[in-house]
N, C-alpha and C positions, 0 to 999 in steps of 0.2 A: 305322699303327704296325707295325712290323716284332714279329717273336717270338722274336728274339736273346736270346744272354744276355747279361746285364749284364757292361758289362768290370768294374766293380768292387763287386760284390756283400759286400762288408766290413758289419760292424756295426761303425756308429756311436756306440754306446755301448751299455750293460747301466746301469740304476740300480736299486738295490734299496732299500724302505724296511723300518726295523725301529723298534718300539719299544723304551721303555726305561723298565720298571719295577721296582718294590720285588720283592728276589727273592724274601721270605717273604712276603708280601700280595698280591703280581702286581698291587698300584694301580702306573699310570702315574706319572712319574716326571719333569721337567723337567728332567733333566739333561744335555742333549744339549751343553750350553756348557762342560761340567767335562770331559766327555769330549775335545773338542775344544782345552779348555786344558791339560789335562791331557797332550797327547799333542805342544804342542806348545808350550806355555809361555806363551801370548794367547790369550784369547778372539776366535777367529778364527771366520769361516762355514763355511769349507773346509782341509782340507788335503792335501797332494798327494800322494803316494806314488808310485813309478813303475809300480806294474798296477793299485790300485784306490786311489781318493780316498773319503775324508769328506768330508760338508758336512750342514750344520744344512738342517732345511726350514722351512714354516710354524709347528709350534707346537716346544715346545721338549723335547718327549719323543719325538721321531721323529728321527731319522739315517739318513741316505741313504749307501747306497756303490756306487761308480757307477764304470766303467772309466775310465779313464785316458788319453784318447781312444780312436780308430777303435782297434779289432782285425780281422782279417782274417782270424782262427781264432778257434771258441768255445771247440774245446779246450783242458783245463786254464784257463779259467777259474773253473769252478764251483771249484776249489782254492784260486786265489787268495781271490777272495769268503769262501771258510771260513778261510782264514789269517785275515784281518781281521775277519770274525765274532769269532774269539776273540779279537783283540789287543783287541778296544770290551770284551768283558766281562773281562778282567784289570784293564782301566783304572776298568772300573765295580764290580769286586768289592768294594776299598773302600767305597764309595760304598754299600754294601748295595741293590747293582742289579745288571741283570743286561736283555740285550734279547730280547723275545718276536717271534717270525713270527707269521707270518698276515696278513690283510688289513685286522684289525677288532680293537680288547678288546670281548672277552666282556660287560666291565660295568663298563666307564667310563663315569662320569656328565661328557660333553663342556661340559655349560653352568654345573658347576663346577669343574671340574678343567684345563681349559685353560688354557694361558699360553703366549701367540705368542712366539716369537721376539724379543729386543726388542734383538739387536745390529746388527747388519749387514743388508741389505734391509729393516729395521725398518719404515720411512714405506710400501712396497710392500704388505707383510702387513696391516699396519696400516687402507692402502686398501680392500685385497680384505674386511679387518673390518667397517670402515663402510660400504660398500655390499651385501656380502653377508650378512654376519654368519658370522663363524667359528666359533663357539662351537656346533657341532653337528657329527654322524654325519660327514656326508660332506665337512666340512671337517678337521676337528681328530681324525677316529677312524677314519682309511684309510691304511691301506700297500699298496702298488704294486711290480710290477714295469714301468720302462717300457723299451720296444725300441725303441733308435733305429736305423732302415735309411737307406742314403746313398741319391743320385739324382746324377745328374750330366746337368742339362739340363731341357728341357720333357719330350722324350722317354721320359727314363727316368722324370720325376715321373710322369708321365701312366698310365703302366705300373702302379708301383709303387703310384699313391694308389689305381687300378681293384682291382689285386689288395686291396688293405688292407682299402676297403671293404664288398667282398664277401665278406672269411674275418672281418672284424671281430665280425660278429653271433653268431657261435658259439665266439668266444676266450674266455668265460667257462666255457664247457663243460669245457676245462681247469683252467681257473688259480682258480676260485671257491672258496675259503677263510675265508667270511663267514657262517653260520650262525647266529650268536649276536649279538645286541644287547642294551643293558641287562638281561643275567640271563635273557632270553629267547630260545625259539626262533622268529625271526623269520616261518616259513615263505615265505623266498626263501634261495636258498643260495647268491645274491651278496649280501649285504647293503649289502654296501661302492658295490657298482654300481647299487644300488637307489636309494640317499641321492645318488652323485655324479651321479645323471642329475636330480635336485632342485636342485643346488649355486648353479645360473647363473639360476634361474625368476625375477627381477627384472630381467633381460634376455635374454630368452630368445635371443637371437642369439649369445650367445657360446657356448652349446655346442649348439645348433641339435637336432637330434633324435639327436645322439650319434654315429650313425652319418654319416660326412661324406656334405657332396652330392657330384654325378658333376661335378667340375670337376678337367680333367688340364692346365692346363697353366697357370704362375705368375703370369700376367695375371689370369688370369679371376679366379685364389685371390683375390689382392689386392682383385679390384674387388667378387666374390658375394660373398667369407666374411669377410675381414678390415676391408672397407669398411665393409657395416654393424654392423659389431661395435664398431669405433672410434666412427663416429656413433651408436650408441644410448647408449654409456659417455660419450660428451662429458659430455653434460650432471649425471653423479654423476661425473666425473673430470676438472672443468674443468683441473688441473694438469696433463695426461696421463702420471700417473702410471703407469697400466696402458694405455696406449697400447706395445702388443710385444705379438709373436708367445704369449707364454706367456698371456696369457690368454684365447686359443682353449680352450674346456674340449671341445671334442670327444674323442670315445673316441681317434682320430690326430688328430693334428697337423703342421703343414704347419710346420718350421722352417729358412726362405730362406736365415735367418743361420747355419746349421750345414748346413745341403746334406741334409739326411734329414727323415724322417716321422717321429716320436715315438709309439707305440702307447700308451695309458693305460688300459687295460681289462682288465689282467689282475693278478690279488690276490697278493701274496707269500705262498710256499708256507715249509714246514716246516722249509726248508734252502736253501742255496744250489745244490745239485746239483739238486733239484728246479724250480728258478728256472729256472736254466740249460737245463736238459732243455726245459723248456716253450718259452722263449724257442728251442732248437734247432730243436725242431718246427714252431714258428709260421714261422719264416723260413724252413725249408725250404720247406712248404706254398706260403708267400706267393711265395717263387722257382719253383716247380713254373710256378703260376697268371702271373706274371708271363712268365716264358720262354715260355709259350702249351703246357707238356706234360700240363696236367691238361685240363680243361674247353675251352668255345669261350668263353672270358673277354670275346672282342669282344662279343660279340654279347649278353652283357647287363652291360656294364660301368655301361652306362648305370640301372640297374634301380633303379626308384624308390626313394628313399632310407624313404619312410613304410614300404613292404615290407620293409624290412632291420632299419628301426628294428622292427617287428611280431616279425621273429625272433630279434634281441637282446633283448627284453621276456622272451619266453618262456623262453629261456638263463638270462636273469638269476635269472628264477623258479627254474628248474628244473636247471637245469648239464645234464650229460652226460644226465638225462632225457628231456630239450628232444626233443617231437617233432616234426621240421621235414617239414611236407610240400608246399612248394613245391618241384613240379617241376622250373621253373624253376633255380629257387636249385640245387638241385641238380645238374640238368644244367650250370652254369656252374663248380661245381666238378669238374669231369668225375664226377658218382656218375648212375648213371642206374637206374632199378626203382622200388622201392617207396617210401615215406615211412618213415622211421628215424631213432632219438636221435641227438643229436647225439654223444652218445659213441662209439655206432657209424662214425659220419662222420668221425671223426677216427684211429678204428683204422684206415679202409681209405687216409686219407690219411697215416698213417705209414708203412704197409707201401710204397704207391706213392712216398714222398717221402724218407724216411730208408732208408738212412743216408748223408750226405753226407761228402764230404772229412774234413771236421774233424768229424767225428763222437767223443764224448768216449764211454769206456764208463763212465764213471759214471753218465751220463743213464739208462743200464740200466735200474737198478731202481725210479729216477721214474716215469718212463714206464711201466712194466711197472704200477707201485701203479694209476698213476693211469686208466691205460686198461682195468685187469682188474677195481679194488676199487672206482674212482670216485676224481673228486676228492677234495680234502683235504677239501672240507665235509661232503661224503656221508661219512666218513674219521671228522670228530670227532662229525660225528652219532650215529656206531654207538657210539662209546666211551663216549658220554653214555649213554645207551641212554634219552634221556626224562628223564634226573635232569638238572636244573639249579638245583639247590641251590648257593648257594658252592662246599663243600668239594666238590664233585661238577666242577664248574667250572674250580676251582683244583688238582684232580687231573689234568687231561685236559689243563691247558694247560701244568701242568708237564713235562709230559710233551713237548709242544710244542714247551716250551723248551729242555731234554734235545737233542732231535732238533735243533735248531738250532744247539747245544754242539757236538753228536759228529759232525753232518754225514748224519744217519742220516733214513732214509724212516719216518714216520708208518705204523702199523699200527693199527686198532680193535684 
């Protein structure tokens, strides 16, 4: 493999998810089909805009927006995304609604309060219900941000999937916004990643140990990962209906039919500028590692996946805490010394990795919270200070929601 830069290093897309709840109770809300009708006169699954689109997901209280294909600059994105942040809550102020960030509600009861989606992709959702069961955590009470990176070839796959899986294990260290579940403190501060690594356990091949195996080029994908993923789902999906690329539940994902890797492992933050910031970082980093200027990336591209899965465990637990002391692991991100949080590991990979071309100064003071105060969870930890009473609850996330209004960085 050569250590070129990619000719076309573009992002493939940004998609963010948000919920959508009652604005004086903050319960979840089903209305993700008014907003979508409302804005464009049918109950449709998607609409288009020309820099960010809506679309309905799985259940019917989450709304995804998501770029408008490739971009080639992240700059002035996070703008857009806040334009359209507000345009969902004017649609939903009626409506006495209103959309919450983060990764997770605080205190949604998912096994009554869920309702799938029941227009469009209906029979799909419907599928992933009877064999997995949606009506929980890590199906029906998770928002995301995913990053889709292009490839163009074996070559550049093979690059591109080494780097992913080895910065994969510590992208929670960042993006972890999950802290609270049913009215409690979880004690993991991904929550949200806690439950999706449970999601697929009645077939465990579809999202394997989360972290992908070391296969770079789209033969092998096909024959190790997608192969038996198809043949174990035969038999609960004799229609094949879930026979596609999407129900790979790994942390990436390998998508043939869009020409990119889809990252799923990191929790929507507070704002779209903060989204964005993180998503800047990540792809920086992952370009660094791929171009060959950070680490000797060859030389443990191959690094057993149960090891990586071992370090994503502890991230999940712990986020920017995470003490990672795999040498190894380390030296392949070029950090070489002592054993150090993962929060540390990712300050020295921004000073070495940012600021790039399209570097936005909004990311500023993302980045800045999130690297100097901790992630968003460590974030509403402190504001909680321990009370998780409702009103204690309903204070912290309003606040949340505010921050998601105005566009503004989360403070304890």
């Amino acid at each position: 493999m050569s250590g070129g830069p990619f000719h076309l290093f573009q992002v493939a897309g940004l998609e963010i998810e948000y919920m959508i709840v009652d604005a004086a109770t903050l319960r979840v809300l089903p209305r993700a089909d008014l907003v979508l009708r409302d804005a464009s006169g049918a109950v449709v699954s998607d609409m288009e805009h020309p820099d960010i689109s809506w679309s309905n997901e799985l259940v019917s209280h989450v709304i995804e927006l998501k770029t408008s294909g490739p971009t080639s600059r992240l700059a002035g994105t996070a703008g857009a995304f806040q334009d359209h942040v507000r345009r969902i809550n004017a649609l939903l102020a009626p409506h006495r609604a209103r959309l919450l960030p983060t990764g997770a509600h605080p205190f949604m009861d998912p096994g009554r309060e869920t309702v799938l989606w029941p227009h469009e992709y209906g029979p799909v959702y419907a599928a992933f219900d009877r064999i997995f069961g949606c009506r929980g955590h890590g199906w029906s009470n998770l928002q995301s941000m995913h990053v889709n990176l292009p490839f163009h070839g074996d070559e550049e796959f093979g690059r591109l999937h080494a780097a992913i899986r080895l910065l994969l294990p510590i992208m929670p260290a960042l993006a972890a916004s999950t802290p609270v579940l049913d009215g409690r403190i979880t004690g993991c501060l991904d929550s949200r990643m806690s439950f999706y690594g449970k999601n697929s356990a009645r077939v465990p091949s579809v999202a394997g140990r989360i972290v992908p195996e070391p296969v770079f080029d789209e033969a092998t994908y096909r024959r190790d990962i997608l192969g038996p993923m198809y043949r174990d789902m035969a038999p609960l999906d004799p229609e094949g209906v879930l026979r596609d690329e999407f129900l790979n539940a790994r942390g990436a994902i390998a998508r043939f039919d869009r020409g990119a890797i889809e990252i799923r492992v990191l929790d929507t933050q507070e704002c779209p500028a903060a989204d964005v910031a993180v998503a800047g970082l990540v792809r920086a980093a992952l370009m660094a590692l791929a171009e060959g200027r950070l680490g000797d990336m060859e030389r443990f591209r191959a690094m057993d996946t149960a090891r990586l899965a071992s370090i994503l465990a502890s991230v999940i637990r712990d986020a920017d805490a995470a003490r990672i002391e795999d040498a190894d692991y380390l030296a392949a991100l070029g950090i070489s010394g002592r054993p150090r949080p993962a929060g540390e590991i990712w300050k020295e990979l921004c000073e070495r990795c940012l600021p790039l071309p399209d570097h936005d100064p909004a990311w500023d003071a993302p980045l800045a919270s999130i690297l100097e105060r901790g992630c968003l969870s460590r974030r509403i930890l402190a504001a909680l200070g321990g009370d998780v009473s409702r009103d204690r609850l309903m204070s912290v996330y309003r606040r949340l929601a505010a921050c998601l209004e105005a566009g503004e960085v989360f403070h304890e």
